[in-house]
C-alpha positions in Angstrom: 0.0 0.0 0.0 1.4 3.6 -0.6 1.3 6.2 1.7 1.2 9.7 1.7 4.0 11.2 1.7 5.5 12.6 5.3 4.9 16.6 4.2 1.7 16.3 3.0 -0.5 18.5 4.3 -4.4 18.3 4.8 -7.1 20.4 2.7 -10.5 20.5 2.5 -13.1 18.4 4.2 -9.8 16.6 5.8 -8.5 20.1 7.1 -11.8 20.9 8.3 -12.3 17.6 10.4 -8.1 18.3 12.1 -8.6 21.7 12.6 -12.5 21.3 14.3 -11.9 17.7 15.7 -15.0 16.7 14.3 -16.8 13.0 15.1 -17.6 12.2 12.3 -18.4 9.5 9.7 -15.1 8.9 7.8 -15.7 10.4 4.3 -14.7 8.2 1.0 -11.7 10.4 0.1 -9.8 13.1 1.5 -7.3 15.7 -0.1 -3.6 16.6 0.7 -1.3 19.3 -0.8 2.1 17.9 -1.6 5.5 19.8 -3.1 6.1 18.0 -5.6 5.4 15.7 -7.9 1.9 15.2 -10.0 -1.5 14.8 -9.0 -2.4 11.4 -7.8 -5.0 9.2 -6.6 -4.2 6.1 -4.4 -7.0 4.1 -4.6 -6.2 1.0 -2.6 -6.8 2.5 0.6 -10.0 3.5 2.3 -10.6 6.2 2.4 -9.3 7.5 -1.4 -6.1 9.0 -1.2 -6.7 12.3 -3.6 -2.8 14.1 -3.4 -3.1 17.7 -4.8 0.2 19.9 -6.1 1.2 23.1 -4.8 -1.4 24.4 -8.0 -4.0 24.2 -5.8 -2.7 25.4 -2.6 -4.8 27.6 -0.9 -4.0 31.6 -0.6 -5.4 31.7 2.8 -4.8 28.1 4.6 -5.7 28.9 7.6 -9.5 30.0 6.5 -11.9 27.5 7.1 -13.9 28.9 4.5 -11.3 28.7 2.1 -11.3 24.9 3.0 -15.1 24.6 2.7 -14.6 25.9 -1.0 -12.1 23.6 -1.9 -14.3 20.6 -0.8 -17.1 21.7 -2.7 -15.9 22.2 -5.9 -13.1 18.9 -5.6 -14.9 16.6 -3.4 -18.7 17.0 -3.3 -21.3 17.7 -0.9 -20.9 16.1 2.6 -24.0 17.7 5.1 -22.5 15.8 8.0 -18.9 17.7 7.6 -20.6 20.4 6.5 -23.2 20.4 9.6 -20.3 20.4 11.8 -18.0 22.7 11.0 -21.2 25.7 10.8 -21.9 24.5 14.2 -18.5 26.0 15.0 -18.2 29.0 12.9 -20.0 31.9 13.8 -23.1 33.0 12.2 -21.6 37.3 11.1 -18.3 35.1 10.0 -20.7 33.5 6.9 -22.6 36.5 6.6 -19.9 38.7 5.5 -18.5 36.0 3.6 -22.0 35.3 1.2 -22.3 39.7 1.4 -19.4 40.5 -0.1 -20.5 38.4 -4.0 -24.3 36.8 -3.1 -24.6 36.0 -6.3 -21.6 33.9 -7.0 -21.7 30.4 -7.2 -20.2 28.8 -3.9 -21.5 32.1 -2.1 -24.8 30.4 -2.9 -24.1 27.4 -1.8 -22.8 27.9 1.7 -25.6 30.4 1.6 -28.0 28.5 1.4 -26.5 25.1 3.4 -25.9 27.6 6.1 -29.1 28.3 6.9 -31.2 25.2 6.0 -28.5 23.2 8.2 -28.8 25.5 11.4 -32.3 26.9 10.9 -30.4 30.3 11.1 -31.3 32.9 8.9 -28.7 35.1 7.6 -29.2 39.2 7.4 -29.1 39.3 3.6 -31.7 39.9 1.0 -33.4 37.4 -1.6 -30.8 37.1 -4.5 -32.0 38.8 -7.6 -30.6 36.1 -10.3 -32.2 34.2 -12.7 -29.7 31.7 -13.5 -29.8 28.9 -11.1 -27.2 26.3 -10.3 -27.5 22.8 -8.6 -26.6 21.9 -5.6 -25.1 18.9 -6.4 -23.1 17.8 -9.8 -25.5 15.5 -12.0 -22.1 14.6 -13.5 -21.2 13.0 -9.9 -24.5 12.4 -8.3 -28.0 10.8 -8.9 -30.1 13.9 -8.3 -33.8 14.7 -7.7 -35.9 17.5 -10.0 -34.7 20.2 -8.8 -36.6 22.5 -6.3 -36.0 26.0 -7.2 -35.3 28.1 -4.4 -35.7 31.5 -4.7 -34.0 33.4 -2.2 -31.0 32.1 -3.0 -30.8 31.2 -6.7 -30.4 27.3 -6.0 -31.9 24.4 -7.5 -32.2 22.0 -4.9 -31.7 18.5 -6.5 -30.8 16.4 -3.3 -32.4 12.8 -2.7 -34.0 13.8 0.8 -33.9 16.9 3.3 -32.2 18.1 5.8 -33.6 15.3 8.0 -32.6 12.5 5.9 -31.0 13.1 2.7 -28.5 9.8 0.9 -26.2 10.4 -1.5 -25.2 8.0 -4.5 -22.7 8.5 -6.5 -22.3 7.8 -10.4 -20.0 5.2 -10.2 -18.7 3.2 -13.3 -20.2 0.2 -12.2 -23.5 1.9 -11.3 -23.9 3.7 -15.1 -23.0 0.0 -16.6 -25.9 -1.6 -14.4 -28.4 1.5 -15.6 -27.7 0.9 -18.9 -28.6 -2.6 -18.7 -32.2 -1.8 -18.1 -32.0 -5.4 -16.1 -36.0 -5.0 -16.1 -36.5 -5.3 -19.5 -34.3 -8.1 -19.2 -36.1 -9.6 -16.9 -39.3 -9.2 -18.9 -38.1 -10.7 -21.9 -37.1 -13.7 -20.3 -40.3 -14.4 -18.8 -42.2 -13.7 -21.7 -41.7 -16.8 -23.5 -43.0 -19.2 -20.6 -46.8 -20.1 -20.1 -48.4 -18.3 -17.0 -49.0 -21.6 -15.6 -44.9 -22.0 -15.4 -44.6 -18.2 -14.1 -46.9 -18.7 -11.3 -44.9 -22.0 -10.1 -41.9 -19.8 -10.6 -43.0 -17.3 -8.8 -44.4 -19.7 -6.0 -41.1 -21.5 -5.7 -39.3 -17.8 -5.6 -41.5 -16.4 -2.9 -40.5 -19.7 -0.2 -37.0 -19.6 -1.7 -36.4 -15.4 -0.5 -39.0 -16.0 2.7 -36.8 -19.0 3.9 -33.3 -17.4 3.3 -34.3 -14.2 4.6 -35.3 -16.0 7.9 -31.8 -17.9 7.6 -29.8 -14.6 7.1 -31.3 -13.7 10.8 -30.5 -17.1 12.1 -34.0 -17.8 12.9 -36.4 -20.3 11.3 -40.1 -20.0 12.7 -42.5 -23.0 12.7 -44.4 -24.0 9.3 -47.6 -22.3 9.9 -45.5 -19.1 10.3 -43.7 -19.2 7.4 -46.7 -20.3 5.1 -48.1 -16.8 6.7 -45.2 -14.8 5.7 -45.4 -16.3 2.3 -49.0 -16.2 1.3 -48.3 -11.9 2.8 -45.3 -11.7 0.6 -47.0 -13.0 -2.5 -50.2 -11.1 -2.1 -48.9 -7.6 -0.3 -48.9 -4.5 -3.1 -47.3 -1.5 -2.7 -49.5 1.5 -1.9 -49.4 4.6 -3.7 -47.6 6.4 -0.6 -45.1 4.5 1.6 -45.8 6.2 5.3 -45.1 5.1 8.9 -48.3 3.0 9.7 -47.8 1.2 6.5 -44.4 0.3 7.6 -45.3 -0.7 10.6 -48.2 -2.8 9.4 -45.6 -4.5 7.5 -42.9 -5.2 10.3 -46.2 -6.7 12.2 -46.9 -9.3 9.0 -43.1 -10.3 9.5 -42.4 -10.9 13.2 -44.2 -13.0 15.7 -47.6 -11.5 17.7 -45.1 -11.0 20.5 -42.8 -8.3 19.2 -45.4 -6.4 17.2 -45.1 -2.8 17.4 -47.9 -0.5 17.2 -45.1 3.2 16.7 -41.3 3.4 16.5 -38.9 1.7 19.2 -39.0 3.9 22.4 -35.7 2.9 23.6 -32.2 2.1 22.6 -31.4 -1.0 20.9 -28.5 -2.4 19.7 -26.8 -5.3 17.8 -24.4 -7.2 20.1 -22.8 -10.6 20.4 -22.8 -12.1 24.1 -18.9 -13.2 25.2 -20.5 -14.3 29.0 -23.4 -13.4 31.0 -21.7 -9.7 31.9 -19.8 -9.1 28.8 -20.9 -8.4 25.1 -19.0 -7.2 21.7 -21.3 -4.4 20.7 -21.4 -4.3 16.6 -23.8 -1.6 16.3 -25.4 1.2 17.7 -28.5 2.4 15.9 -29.8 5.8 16.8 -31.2 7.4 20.2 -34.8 6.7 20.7 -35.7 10.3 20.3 -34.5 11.3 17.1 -35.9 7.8 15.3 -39.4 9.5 14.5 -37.8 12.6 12.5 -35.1 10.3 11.0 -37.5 8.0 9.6 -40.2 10.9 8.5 -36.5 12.0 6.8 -36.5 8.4 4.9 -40.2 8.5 3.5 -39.9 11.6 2.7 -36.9 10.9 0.5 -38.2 7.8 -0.9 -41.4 9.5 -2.1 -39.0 12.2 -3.8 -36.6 10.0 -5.2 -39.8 7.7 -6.9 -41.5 11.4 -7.9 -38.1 12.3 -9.8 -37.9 8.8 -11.4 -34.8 7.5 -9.8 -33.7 4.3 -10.7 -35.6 1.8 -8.6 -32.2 0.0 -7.6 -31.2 3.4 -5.9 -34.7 4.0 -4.2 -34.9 0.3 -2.9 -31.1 0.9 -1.7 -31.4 3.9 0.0 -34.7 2.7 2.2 -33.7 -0.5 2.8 -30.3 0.1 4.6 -31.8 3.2 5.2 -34.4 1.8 7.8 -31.6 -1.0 8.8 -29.4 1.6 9.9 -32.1 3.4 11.7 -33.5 0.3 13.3 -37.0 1.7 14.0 -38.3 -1.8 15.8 -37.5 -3.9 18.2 -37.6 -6.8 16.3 -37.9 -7.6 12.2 -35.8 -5.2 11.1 -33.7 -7.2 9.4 -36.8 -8.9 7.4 -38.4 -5.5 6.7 -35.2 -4.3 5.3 -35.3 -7.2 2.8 -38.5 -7.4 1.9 -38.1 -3.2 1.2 -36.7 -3.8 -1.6 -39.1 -5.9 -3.4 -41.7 -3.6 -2.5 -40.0 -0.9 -4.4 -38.9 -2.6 -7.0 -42.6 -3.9 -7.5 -44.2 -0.5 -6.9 -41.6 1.1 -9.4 -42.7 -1.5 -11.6 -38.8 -2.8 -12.2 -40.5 -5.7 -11.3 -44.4 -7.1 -11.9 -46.3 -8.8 -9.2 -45.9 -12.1 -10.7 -42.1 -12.2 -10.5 -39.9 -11.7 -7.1 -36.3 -11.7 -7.3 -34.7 -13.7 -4.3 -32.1 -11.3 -3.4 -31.9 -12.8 -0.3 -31.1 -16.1 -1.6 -28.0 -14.6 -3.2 -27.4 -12.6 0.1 -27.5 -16.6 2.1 -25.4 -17.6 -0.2 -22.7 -15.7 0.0 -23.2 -14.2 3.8 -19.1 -13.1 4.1 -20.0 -11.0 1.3 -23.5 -9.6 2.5 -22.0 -9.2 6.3 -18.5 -7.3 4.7 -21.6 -4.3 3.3 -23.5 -4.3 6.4 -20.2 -3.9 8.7 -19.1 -1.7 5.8 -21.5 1.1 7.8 -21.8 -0.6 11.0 -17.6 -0.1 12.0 -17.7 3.4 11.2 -20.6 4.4 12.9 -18.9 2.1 16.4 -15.5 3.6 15.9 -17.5 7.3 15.9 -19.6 6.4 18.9 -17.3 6.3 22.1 -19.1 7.6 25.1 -21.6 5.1 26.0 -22.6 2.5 29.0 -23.9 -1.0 29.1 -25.3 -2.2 31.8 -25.4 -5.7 33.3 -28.5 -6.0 32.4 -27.8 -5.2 28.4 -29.6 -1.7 28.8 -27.2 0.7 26.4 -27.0 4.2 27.1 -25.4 6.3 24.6 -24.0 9.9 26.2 -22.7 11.6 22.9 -24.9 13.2 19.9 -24.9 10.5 17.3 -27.9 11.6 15.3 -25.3 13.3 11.9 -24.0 9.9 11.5 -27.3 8.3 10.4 -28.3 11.8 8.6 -26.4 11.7 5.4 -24.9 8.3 4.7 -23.4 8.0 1.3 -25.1 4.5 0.1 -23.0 4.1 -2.9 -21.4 0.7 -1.9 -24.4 -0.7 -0.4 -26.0 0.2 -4.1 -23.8 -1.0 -5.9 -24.2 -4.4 -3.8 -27.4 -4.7 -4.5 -27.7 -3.9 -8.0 -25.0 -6.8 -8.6 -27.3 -9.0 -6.7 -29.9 -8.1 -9.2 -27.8 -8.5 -11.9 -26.7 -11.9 -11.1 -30.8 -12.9 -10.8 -31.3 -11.4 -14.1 -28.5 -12.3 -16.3 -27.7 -16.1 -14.3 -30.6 -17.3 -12.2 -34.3 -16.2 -13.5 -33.8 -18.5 -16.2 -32.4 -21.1 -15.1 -35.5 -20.4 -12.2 -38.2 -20.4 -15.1 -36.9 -23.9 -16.8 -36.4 -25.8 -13.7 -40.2 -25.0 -13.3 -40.8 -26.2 -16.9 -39.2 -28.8 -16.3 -40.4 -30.0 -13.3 -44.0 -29.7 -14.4 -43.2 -32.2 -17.5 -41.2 -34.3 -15.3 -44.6 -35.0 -13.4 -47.2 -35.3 -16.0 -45.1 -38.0 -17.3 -44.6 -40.0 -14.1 -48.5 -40.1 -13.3 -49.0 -41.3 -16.8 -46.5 -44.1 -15.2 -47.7 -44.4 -12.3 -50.9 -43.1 -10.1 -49.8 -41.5 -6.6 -50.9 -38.8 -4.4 -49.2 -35.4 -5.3 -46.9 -35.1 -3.1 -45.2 -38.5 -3.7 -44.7 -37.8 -7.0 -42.6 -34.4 -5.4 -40.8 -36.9 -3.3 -39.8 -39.3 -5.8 -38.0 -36.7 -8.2 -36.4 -34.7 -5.0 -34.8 -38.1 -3.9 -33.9 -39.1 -7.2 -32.6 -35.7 -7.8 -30.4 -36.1 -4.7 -29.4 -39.6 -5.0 -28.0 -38.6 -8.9 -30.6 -40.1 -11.0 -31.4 -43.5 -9.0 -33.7 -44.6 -6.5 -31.9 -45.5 -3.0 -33.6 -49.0 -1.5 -34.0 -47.9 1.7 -36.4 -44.9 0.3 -38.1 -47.5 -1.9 -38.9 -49.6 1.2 -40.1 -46.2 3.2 -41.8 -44.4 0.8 -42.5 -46.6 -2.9 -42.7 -50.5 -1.8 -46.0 -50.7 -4.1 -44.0 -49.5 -7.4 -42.9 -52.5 -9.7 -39.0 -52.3 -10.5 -40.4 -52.0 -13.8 -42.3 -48.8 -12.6 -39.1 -47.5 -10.9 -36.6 -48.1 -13.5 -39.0 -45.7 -16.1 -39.6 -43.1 -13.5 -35.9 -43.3 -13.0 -35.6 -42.5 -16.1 -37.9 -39.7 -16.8 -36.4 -38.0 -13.9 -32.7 -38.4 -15.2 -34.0 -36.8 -19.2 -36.3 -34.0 -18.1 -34.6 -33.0 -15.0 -31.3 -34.1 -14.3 -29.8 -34.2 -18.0 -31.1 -30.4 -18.2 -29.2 -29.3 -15.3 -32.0 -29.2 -12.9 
């Protein structure tokens, strides 16, 4: 790994955090100033090494402002950075700055972030300009329709508010994924295939996502409850709003009666792994009780903006999912609701139809070091920012510091990018594969009862445990289960099962 060279010295957002000793979520890049040498980027390291020459030094280094400028035009828009270091600057000190040229473009900017961060307003008069500029770069950013505001000449284009606003960023991969368009993909892979083999399909998808999703949580409920979580997954649809009592009308269709909630948690929770009876290795801290109401009203809020501005549903499912995981707004089911989130945009989007769910967490079971390395991908920055807390002996958490910016504006690009590979793996590998196995199946049957005449669910068991025991029969599941079949009967079943499932790759 290379590192930064011993005189290099700190600018922007990286400057800002030394010099105000912010907490504060580590940012994906920071910016250094070094003598000599080109401009380089050293991108094995986290975060993103960005080293700057003496070109852009600064004429004023030691003015925060001049920092703050710097950022924004070289390394985006951070709000929780941002949120910070106005917290410490006084109010006259940005006011003189914006006075002296309100109309230019970063004068604007800190303008109007300013005041829309603190709730201050500044003693300066509406800005008489019609051009408007963006808040953030559509180049770098998925952005919403903008919002015009007036008084300051800014089009507002962020994915939430103030209480909750995401950011993703146009990665490479993320532009190759939109252009794609995986749901036309998926629709013109299904539209070959009888509706009789899409609803089997479908069926088959529905208990393949509602079982792993119960094994990602380690916790597999009795039969009768996971028929009930299945029968709500297949037949739930998406209303035309997403608000708080529809979420938690969901989270009480995917948890037992006994941890049904009826508002938000009340109380701090946390995710923890017991070492003995006293001692636990806390993983995560979600946020204080008391800020969970605004912080979710934040997330809806920007979901409903992000579908309104026709966002690409990967995005909108990404952002609310891990959104509400991150959050944590129940006591129990989270997990669950977070999965199943992202079907329900992605049906209410229409990237997907109702016939069709994609078992993202089936991919997410099957590779769990992969799934766990994005949730701790959040999870370790926000435990290594939280250091003032106490846990009782009785696993009661108390948490003494302001933590609320962490979970405020969290840049969800890796976490999107994770899921829309899980997508595109579904797509592009499995939904096929899905659709014949299905086809398949269903002729593998019709030609065993014209064989043979058995109850239904005999004729399932006969082709799983030939399927398992590589195209024969074992004796001892003769003797248990088929003792009334002729060897003649056994050896052409045996046979049908080895040509329409096992020779298609079933």
């Amino acid at each position: 790994m290379e590192h930064i060279p011993k005189e290099a010295k700190a600018i922007g957002y990286q400057w800002l955090i030394d010099h105000f000793k912010l907490t504060v979520i580590p940012y994906y890049r920071s910016s250094y100033l070094i003598d000599h040498g080109s401009i380089k980027v050293l991108k094995d390291r986290h975060p993103i090494i960005y080293l700057y020459t003496s070109d852009y030094a600064l004429d004023n280094p030691d003015n925060p402002l001049k920092h703050l400028i710097f950022a924004l035009n070289h390394e985006g828009l951070n709000l929780e950075i941002i949120s910070g270091i106005f917290a410490k600057i006084p109010a006259d000190t940005i006011q003189n700055y914006v006075n002296k040229q309100p109309t230019g473009k970063y004068e604007r900017i800190v303008w109007y972030l300013y005041e829309n961060l603190t709730g201050t307003k500044l003693s300066i008069p509406d800005v008489k300009f019609d051009h408007y500029i963006d808040l953030l770069n559509t180049e770098e950013y998925y952005t919403c329709t903008p919002i015009p505001e007036k008084r300051y000449g800014i089009n507002n284009n962020l994915l939430g508010d103030m209480r909750f606003c995401p950011f993703v960023r146009k990665t490479d991969s993320l532009k190759t994924i939109e252009l794609k368009n995986l749901d036309h993909i998926a629709r013109n892979i299904i539209k070959p295939y009888d509706h009789d083999i899409v609803v089997q399909t479908s069926n088959s998808l529905h208990k393949q996502e509602t079982l792993a999703s119960y094994d990602i949580g380690n916790n597999r409920p009795n039969k009768r409850r996971i028929d009930d979580t299945i029968e709500f997954s297949k037949n739930c649809k998406p209303e035309a709003v997403l608000t708080g009592e529809i979420l938690i009308r969901l989270q009480n269709n995917l948890v037992d009666k006994e941890f049904i909630n009826t508002t938000y948690r009340k109380s701090q929770n946390y995710i923890g792994q017991s070492i003995d009876h006293k001692n636990q290795i806390i993983g995560y801290i979600s946020p204080k009780p008391d800020v969970v109401d605004e912080l979710m009203a934040g997330l809806l809020n920007s979901t409903e903006r992000m579908i309104s501005s026709n966002i690409h549903p990967i995005i909108i499912a990404t952002t609310l999912s891990f959104g509400l995981l991150f959050i944590h707004p129940f006591r129990d089911g989270n997990g669950r609701l977070h999965r199943f989130l992202i079907h329900y945009i992605l049906m209410r989007t229409k990237f997907t139809s109702q016939e069709i769910i994609l078992p993202i967490s089936g991919i997410m079971f099957a590779n769990m070091q992969q799934y766990n390395a994005i949730l701790a991908h959040f999870s370790k920055l926000v435990i290594n920012a939280i250091t003032d807390y106490d846990l009782s002996e009785e696993g009661v958490l108390t948490v003494n510091q302001d933590t609320t910016s962490f979970y405020r504006y969290i840049d969800y690009t890796v976490e999107t990018e994770y899921i829309a590979q899980c997508i595109d793996i579904i797509v592009t590998k499995n939904l096929k594969n899905e659709l014949e196995f299905q086809k398949n199946y269903t002729v593998t049957k019709q030609k065993l009862s014209e064989i043979a005449e058995m109850p239904d669910q005999l004729y399932d068991l006969f082709i799983l445990l030939v399927i398992q025991n590589k195209g024969k029969l074992a004796q001892a599941k003769r003797k248990a289960q088929f003792k009334k079949l002729s060897d003649d009967e056994i050896k052409r079943m045996e046979l049908v099962v080895q040509t329409t499932m096992l020779a298609n790759g079933s």
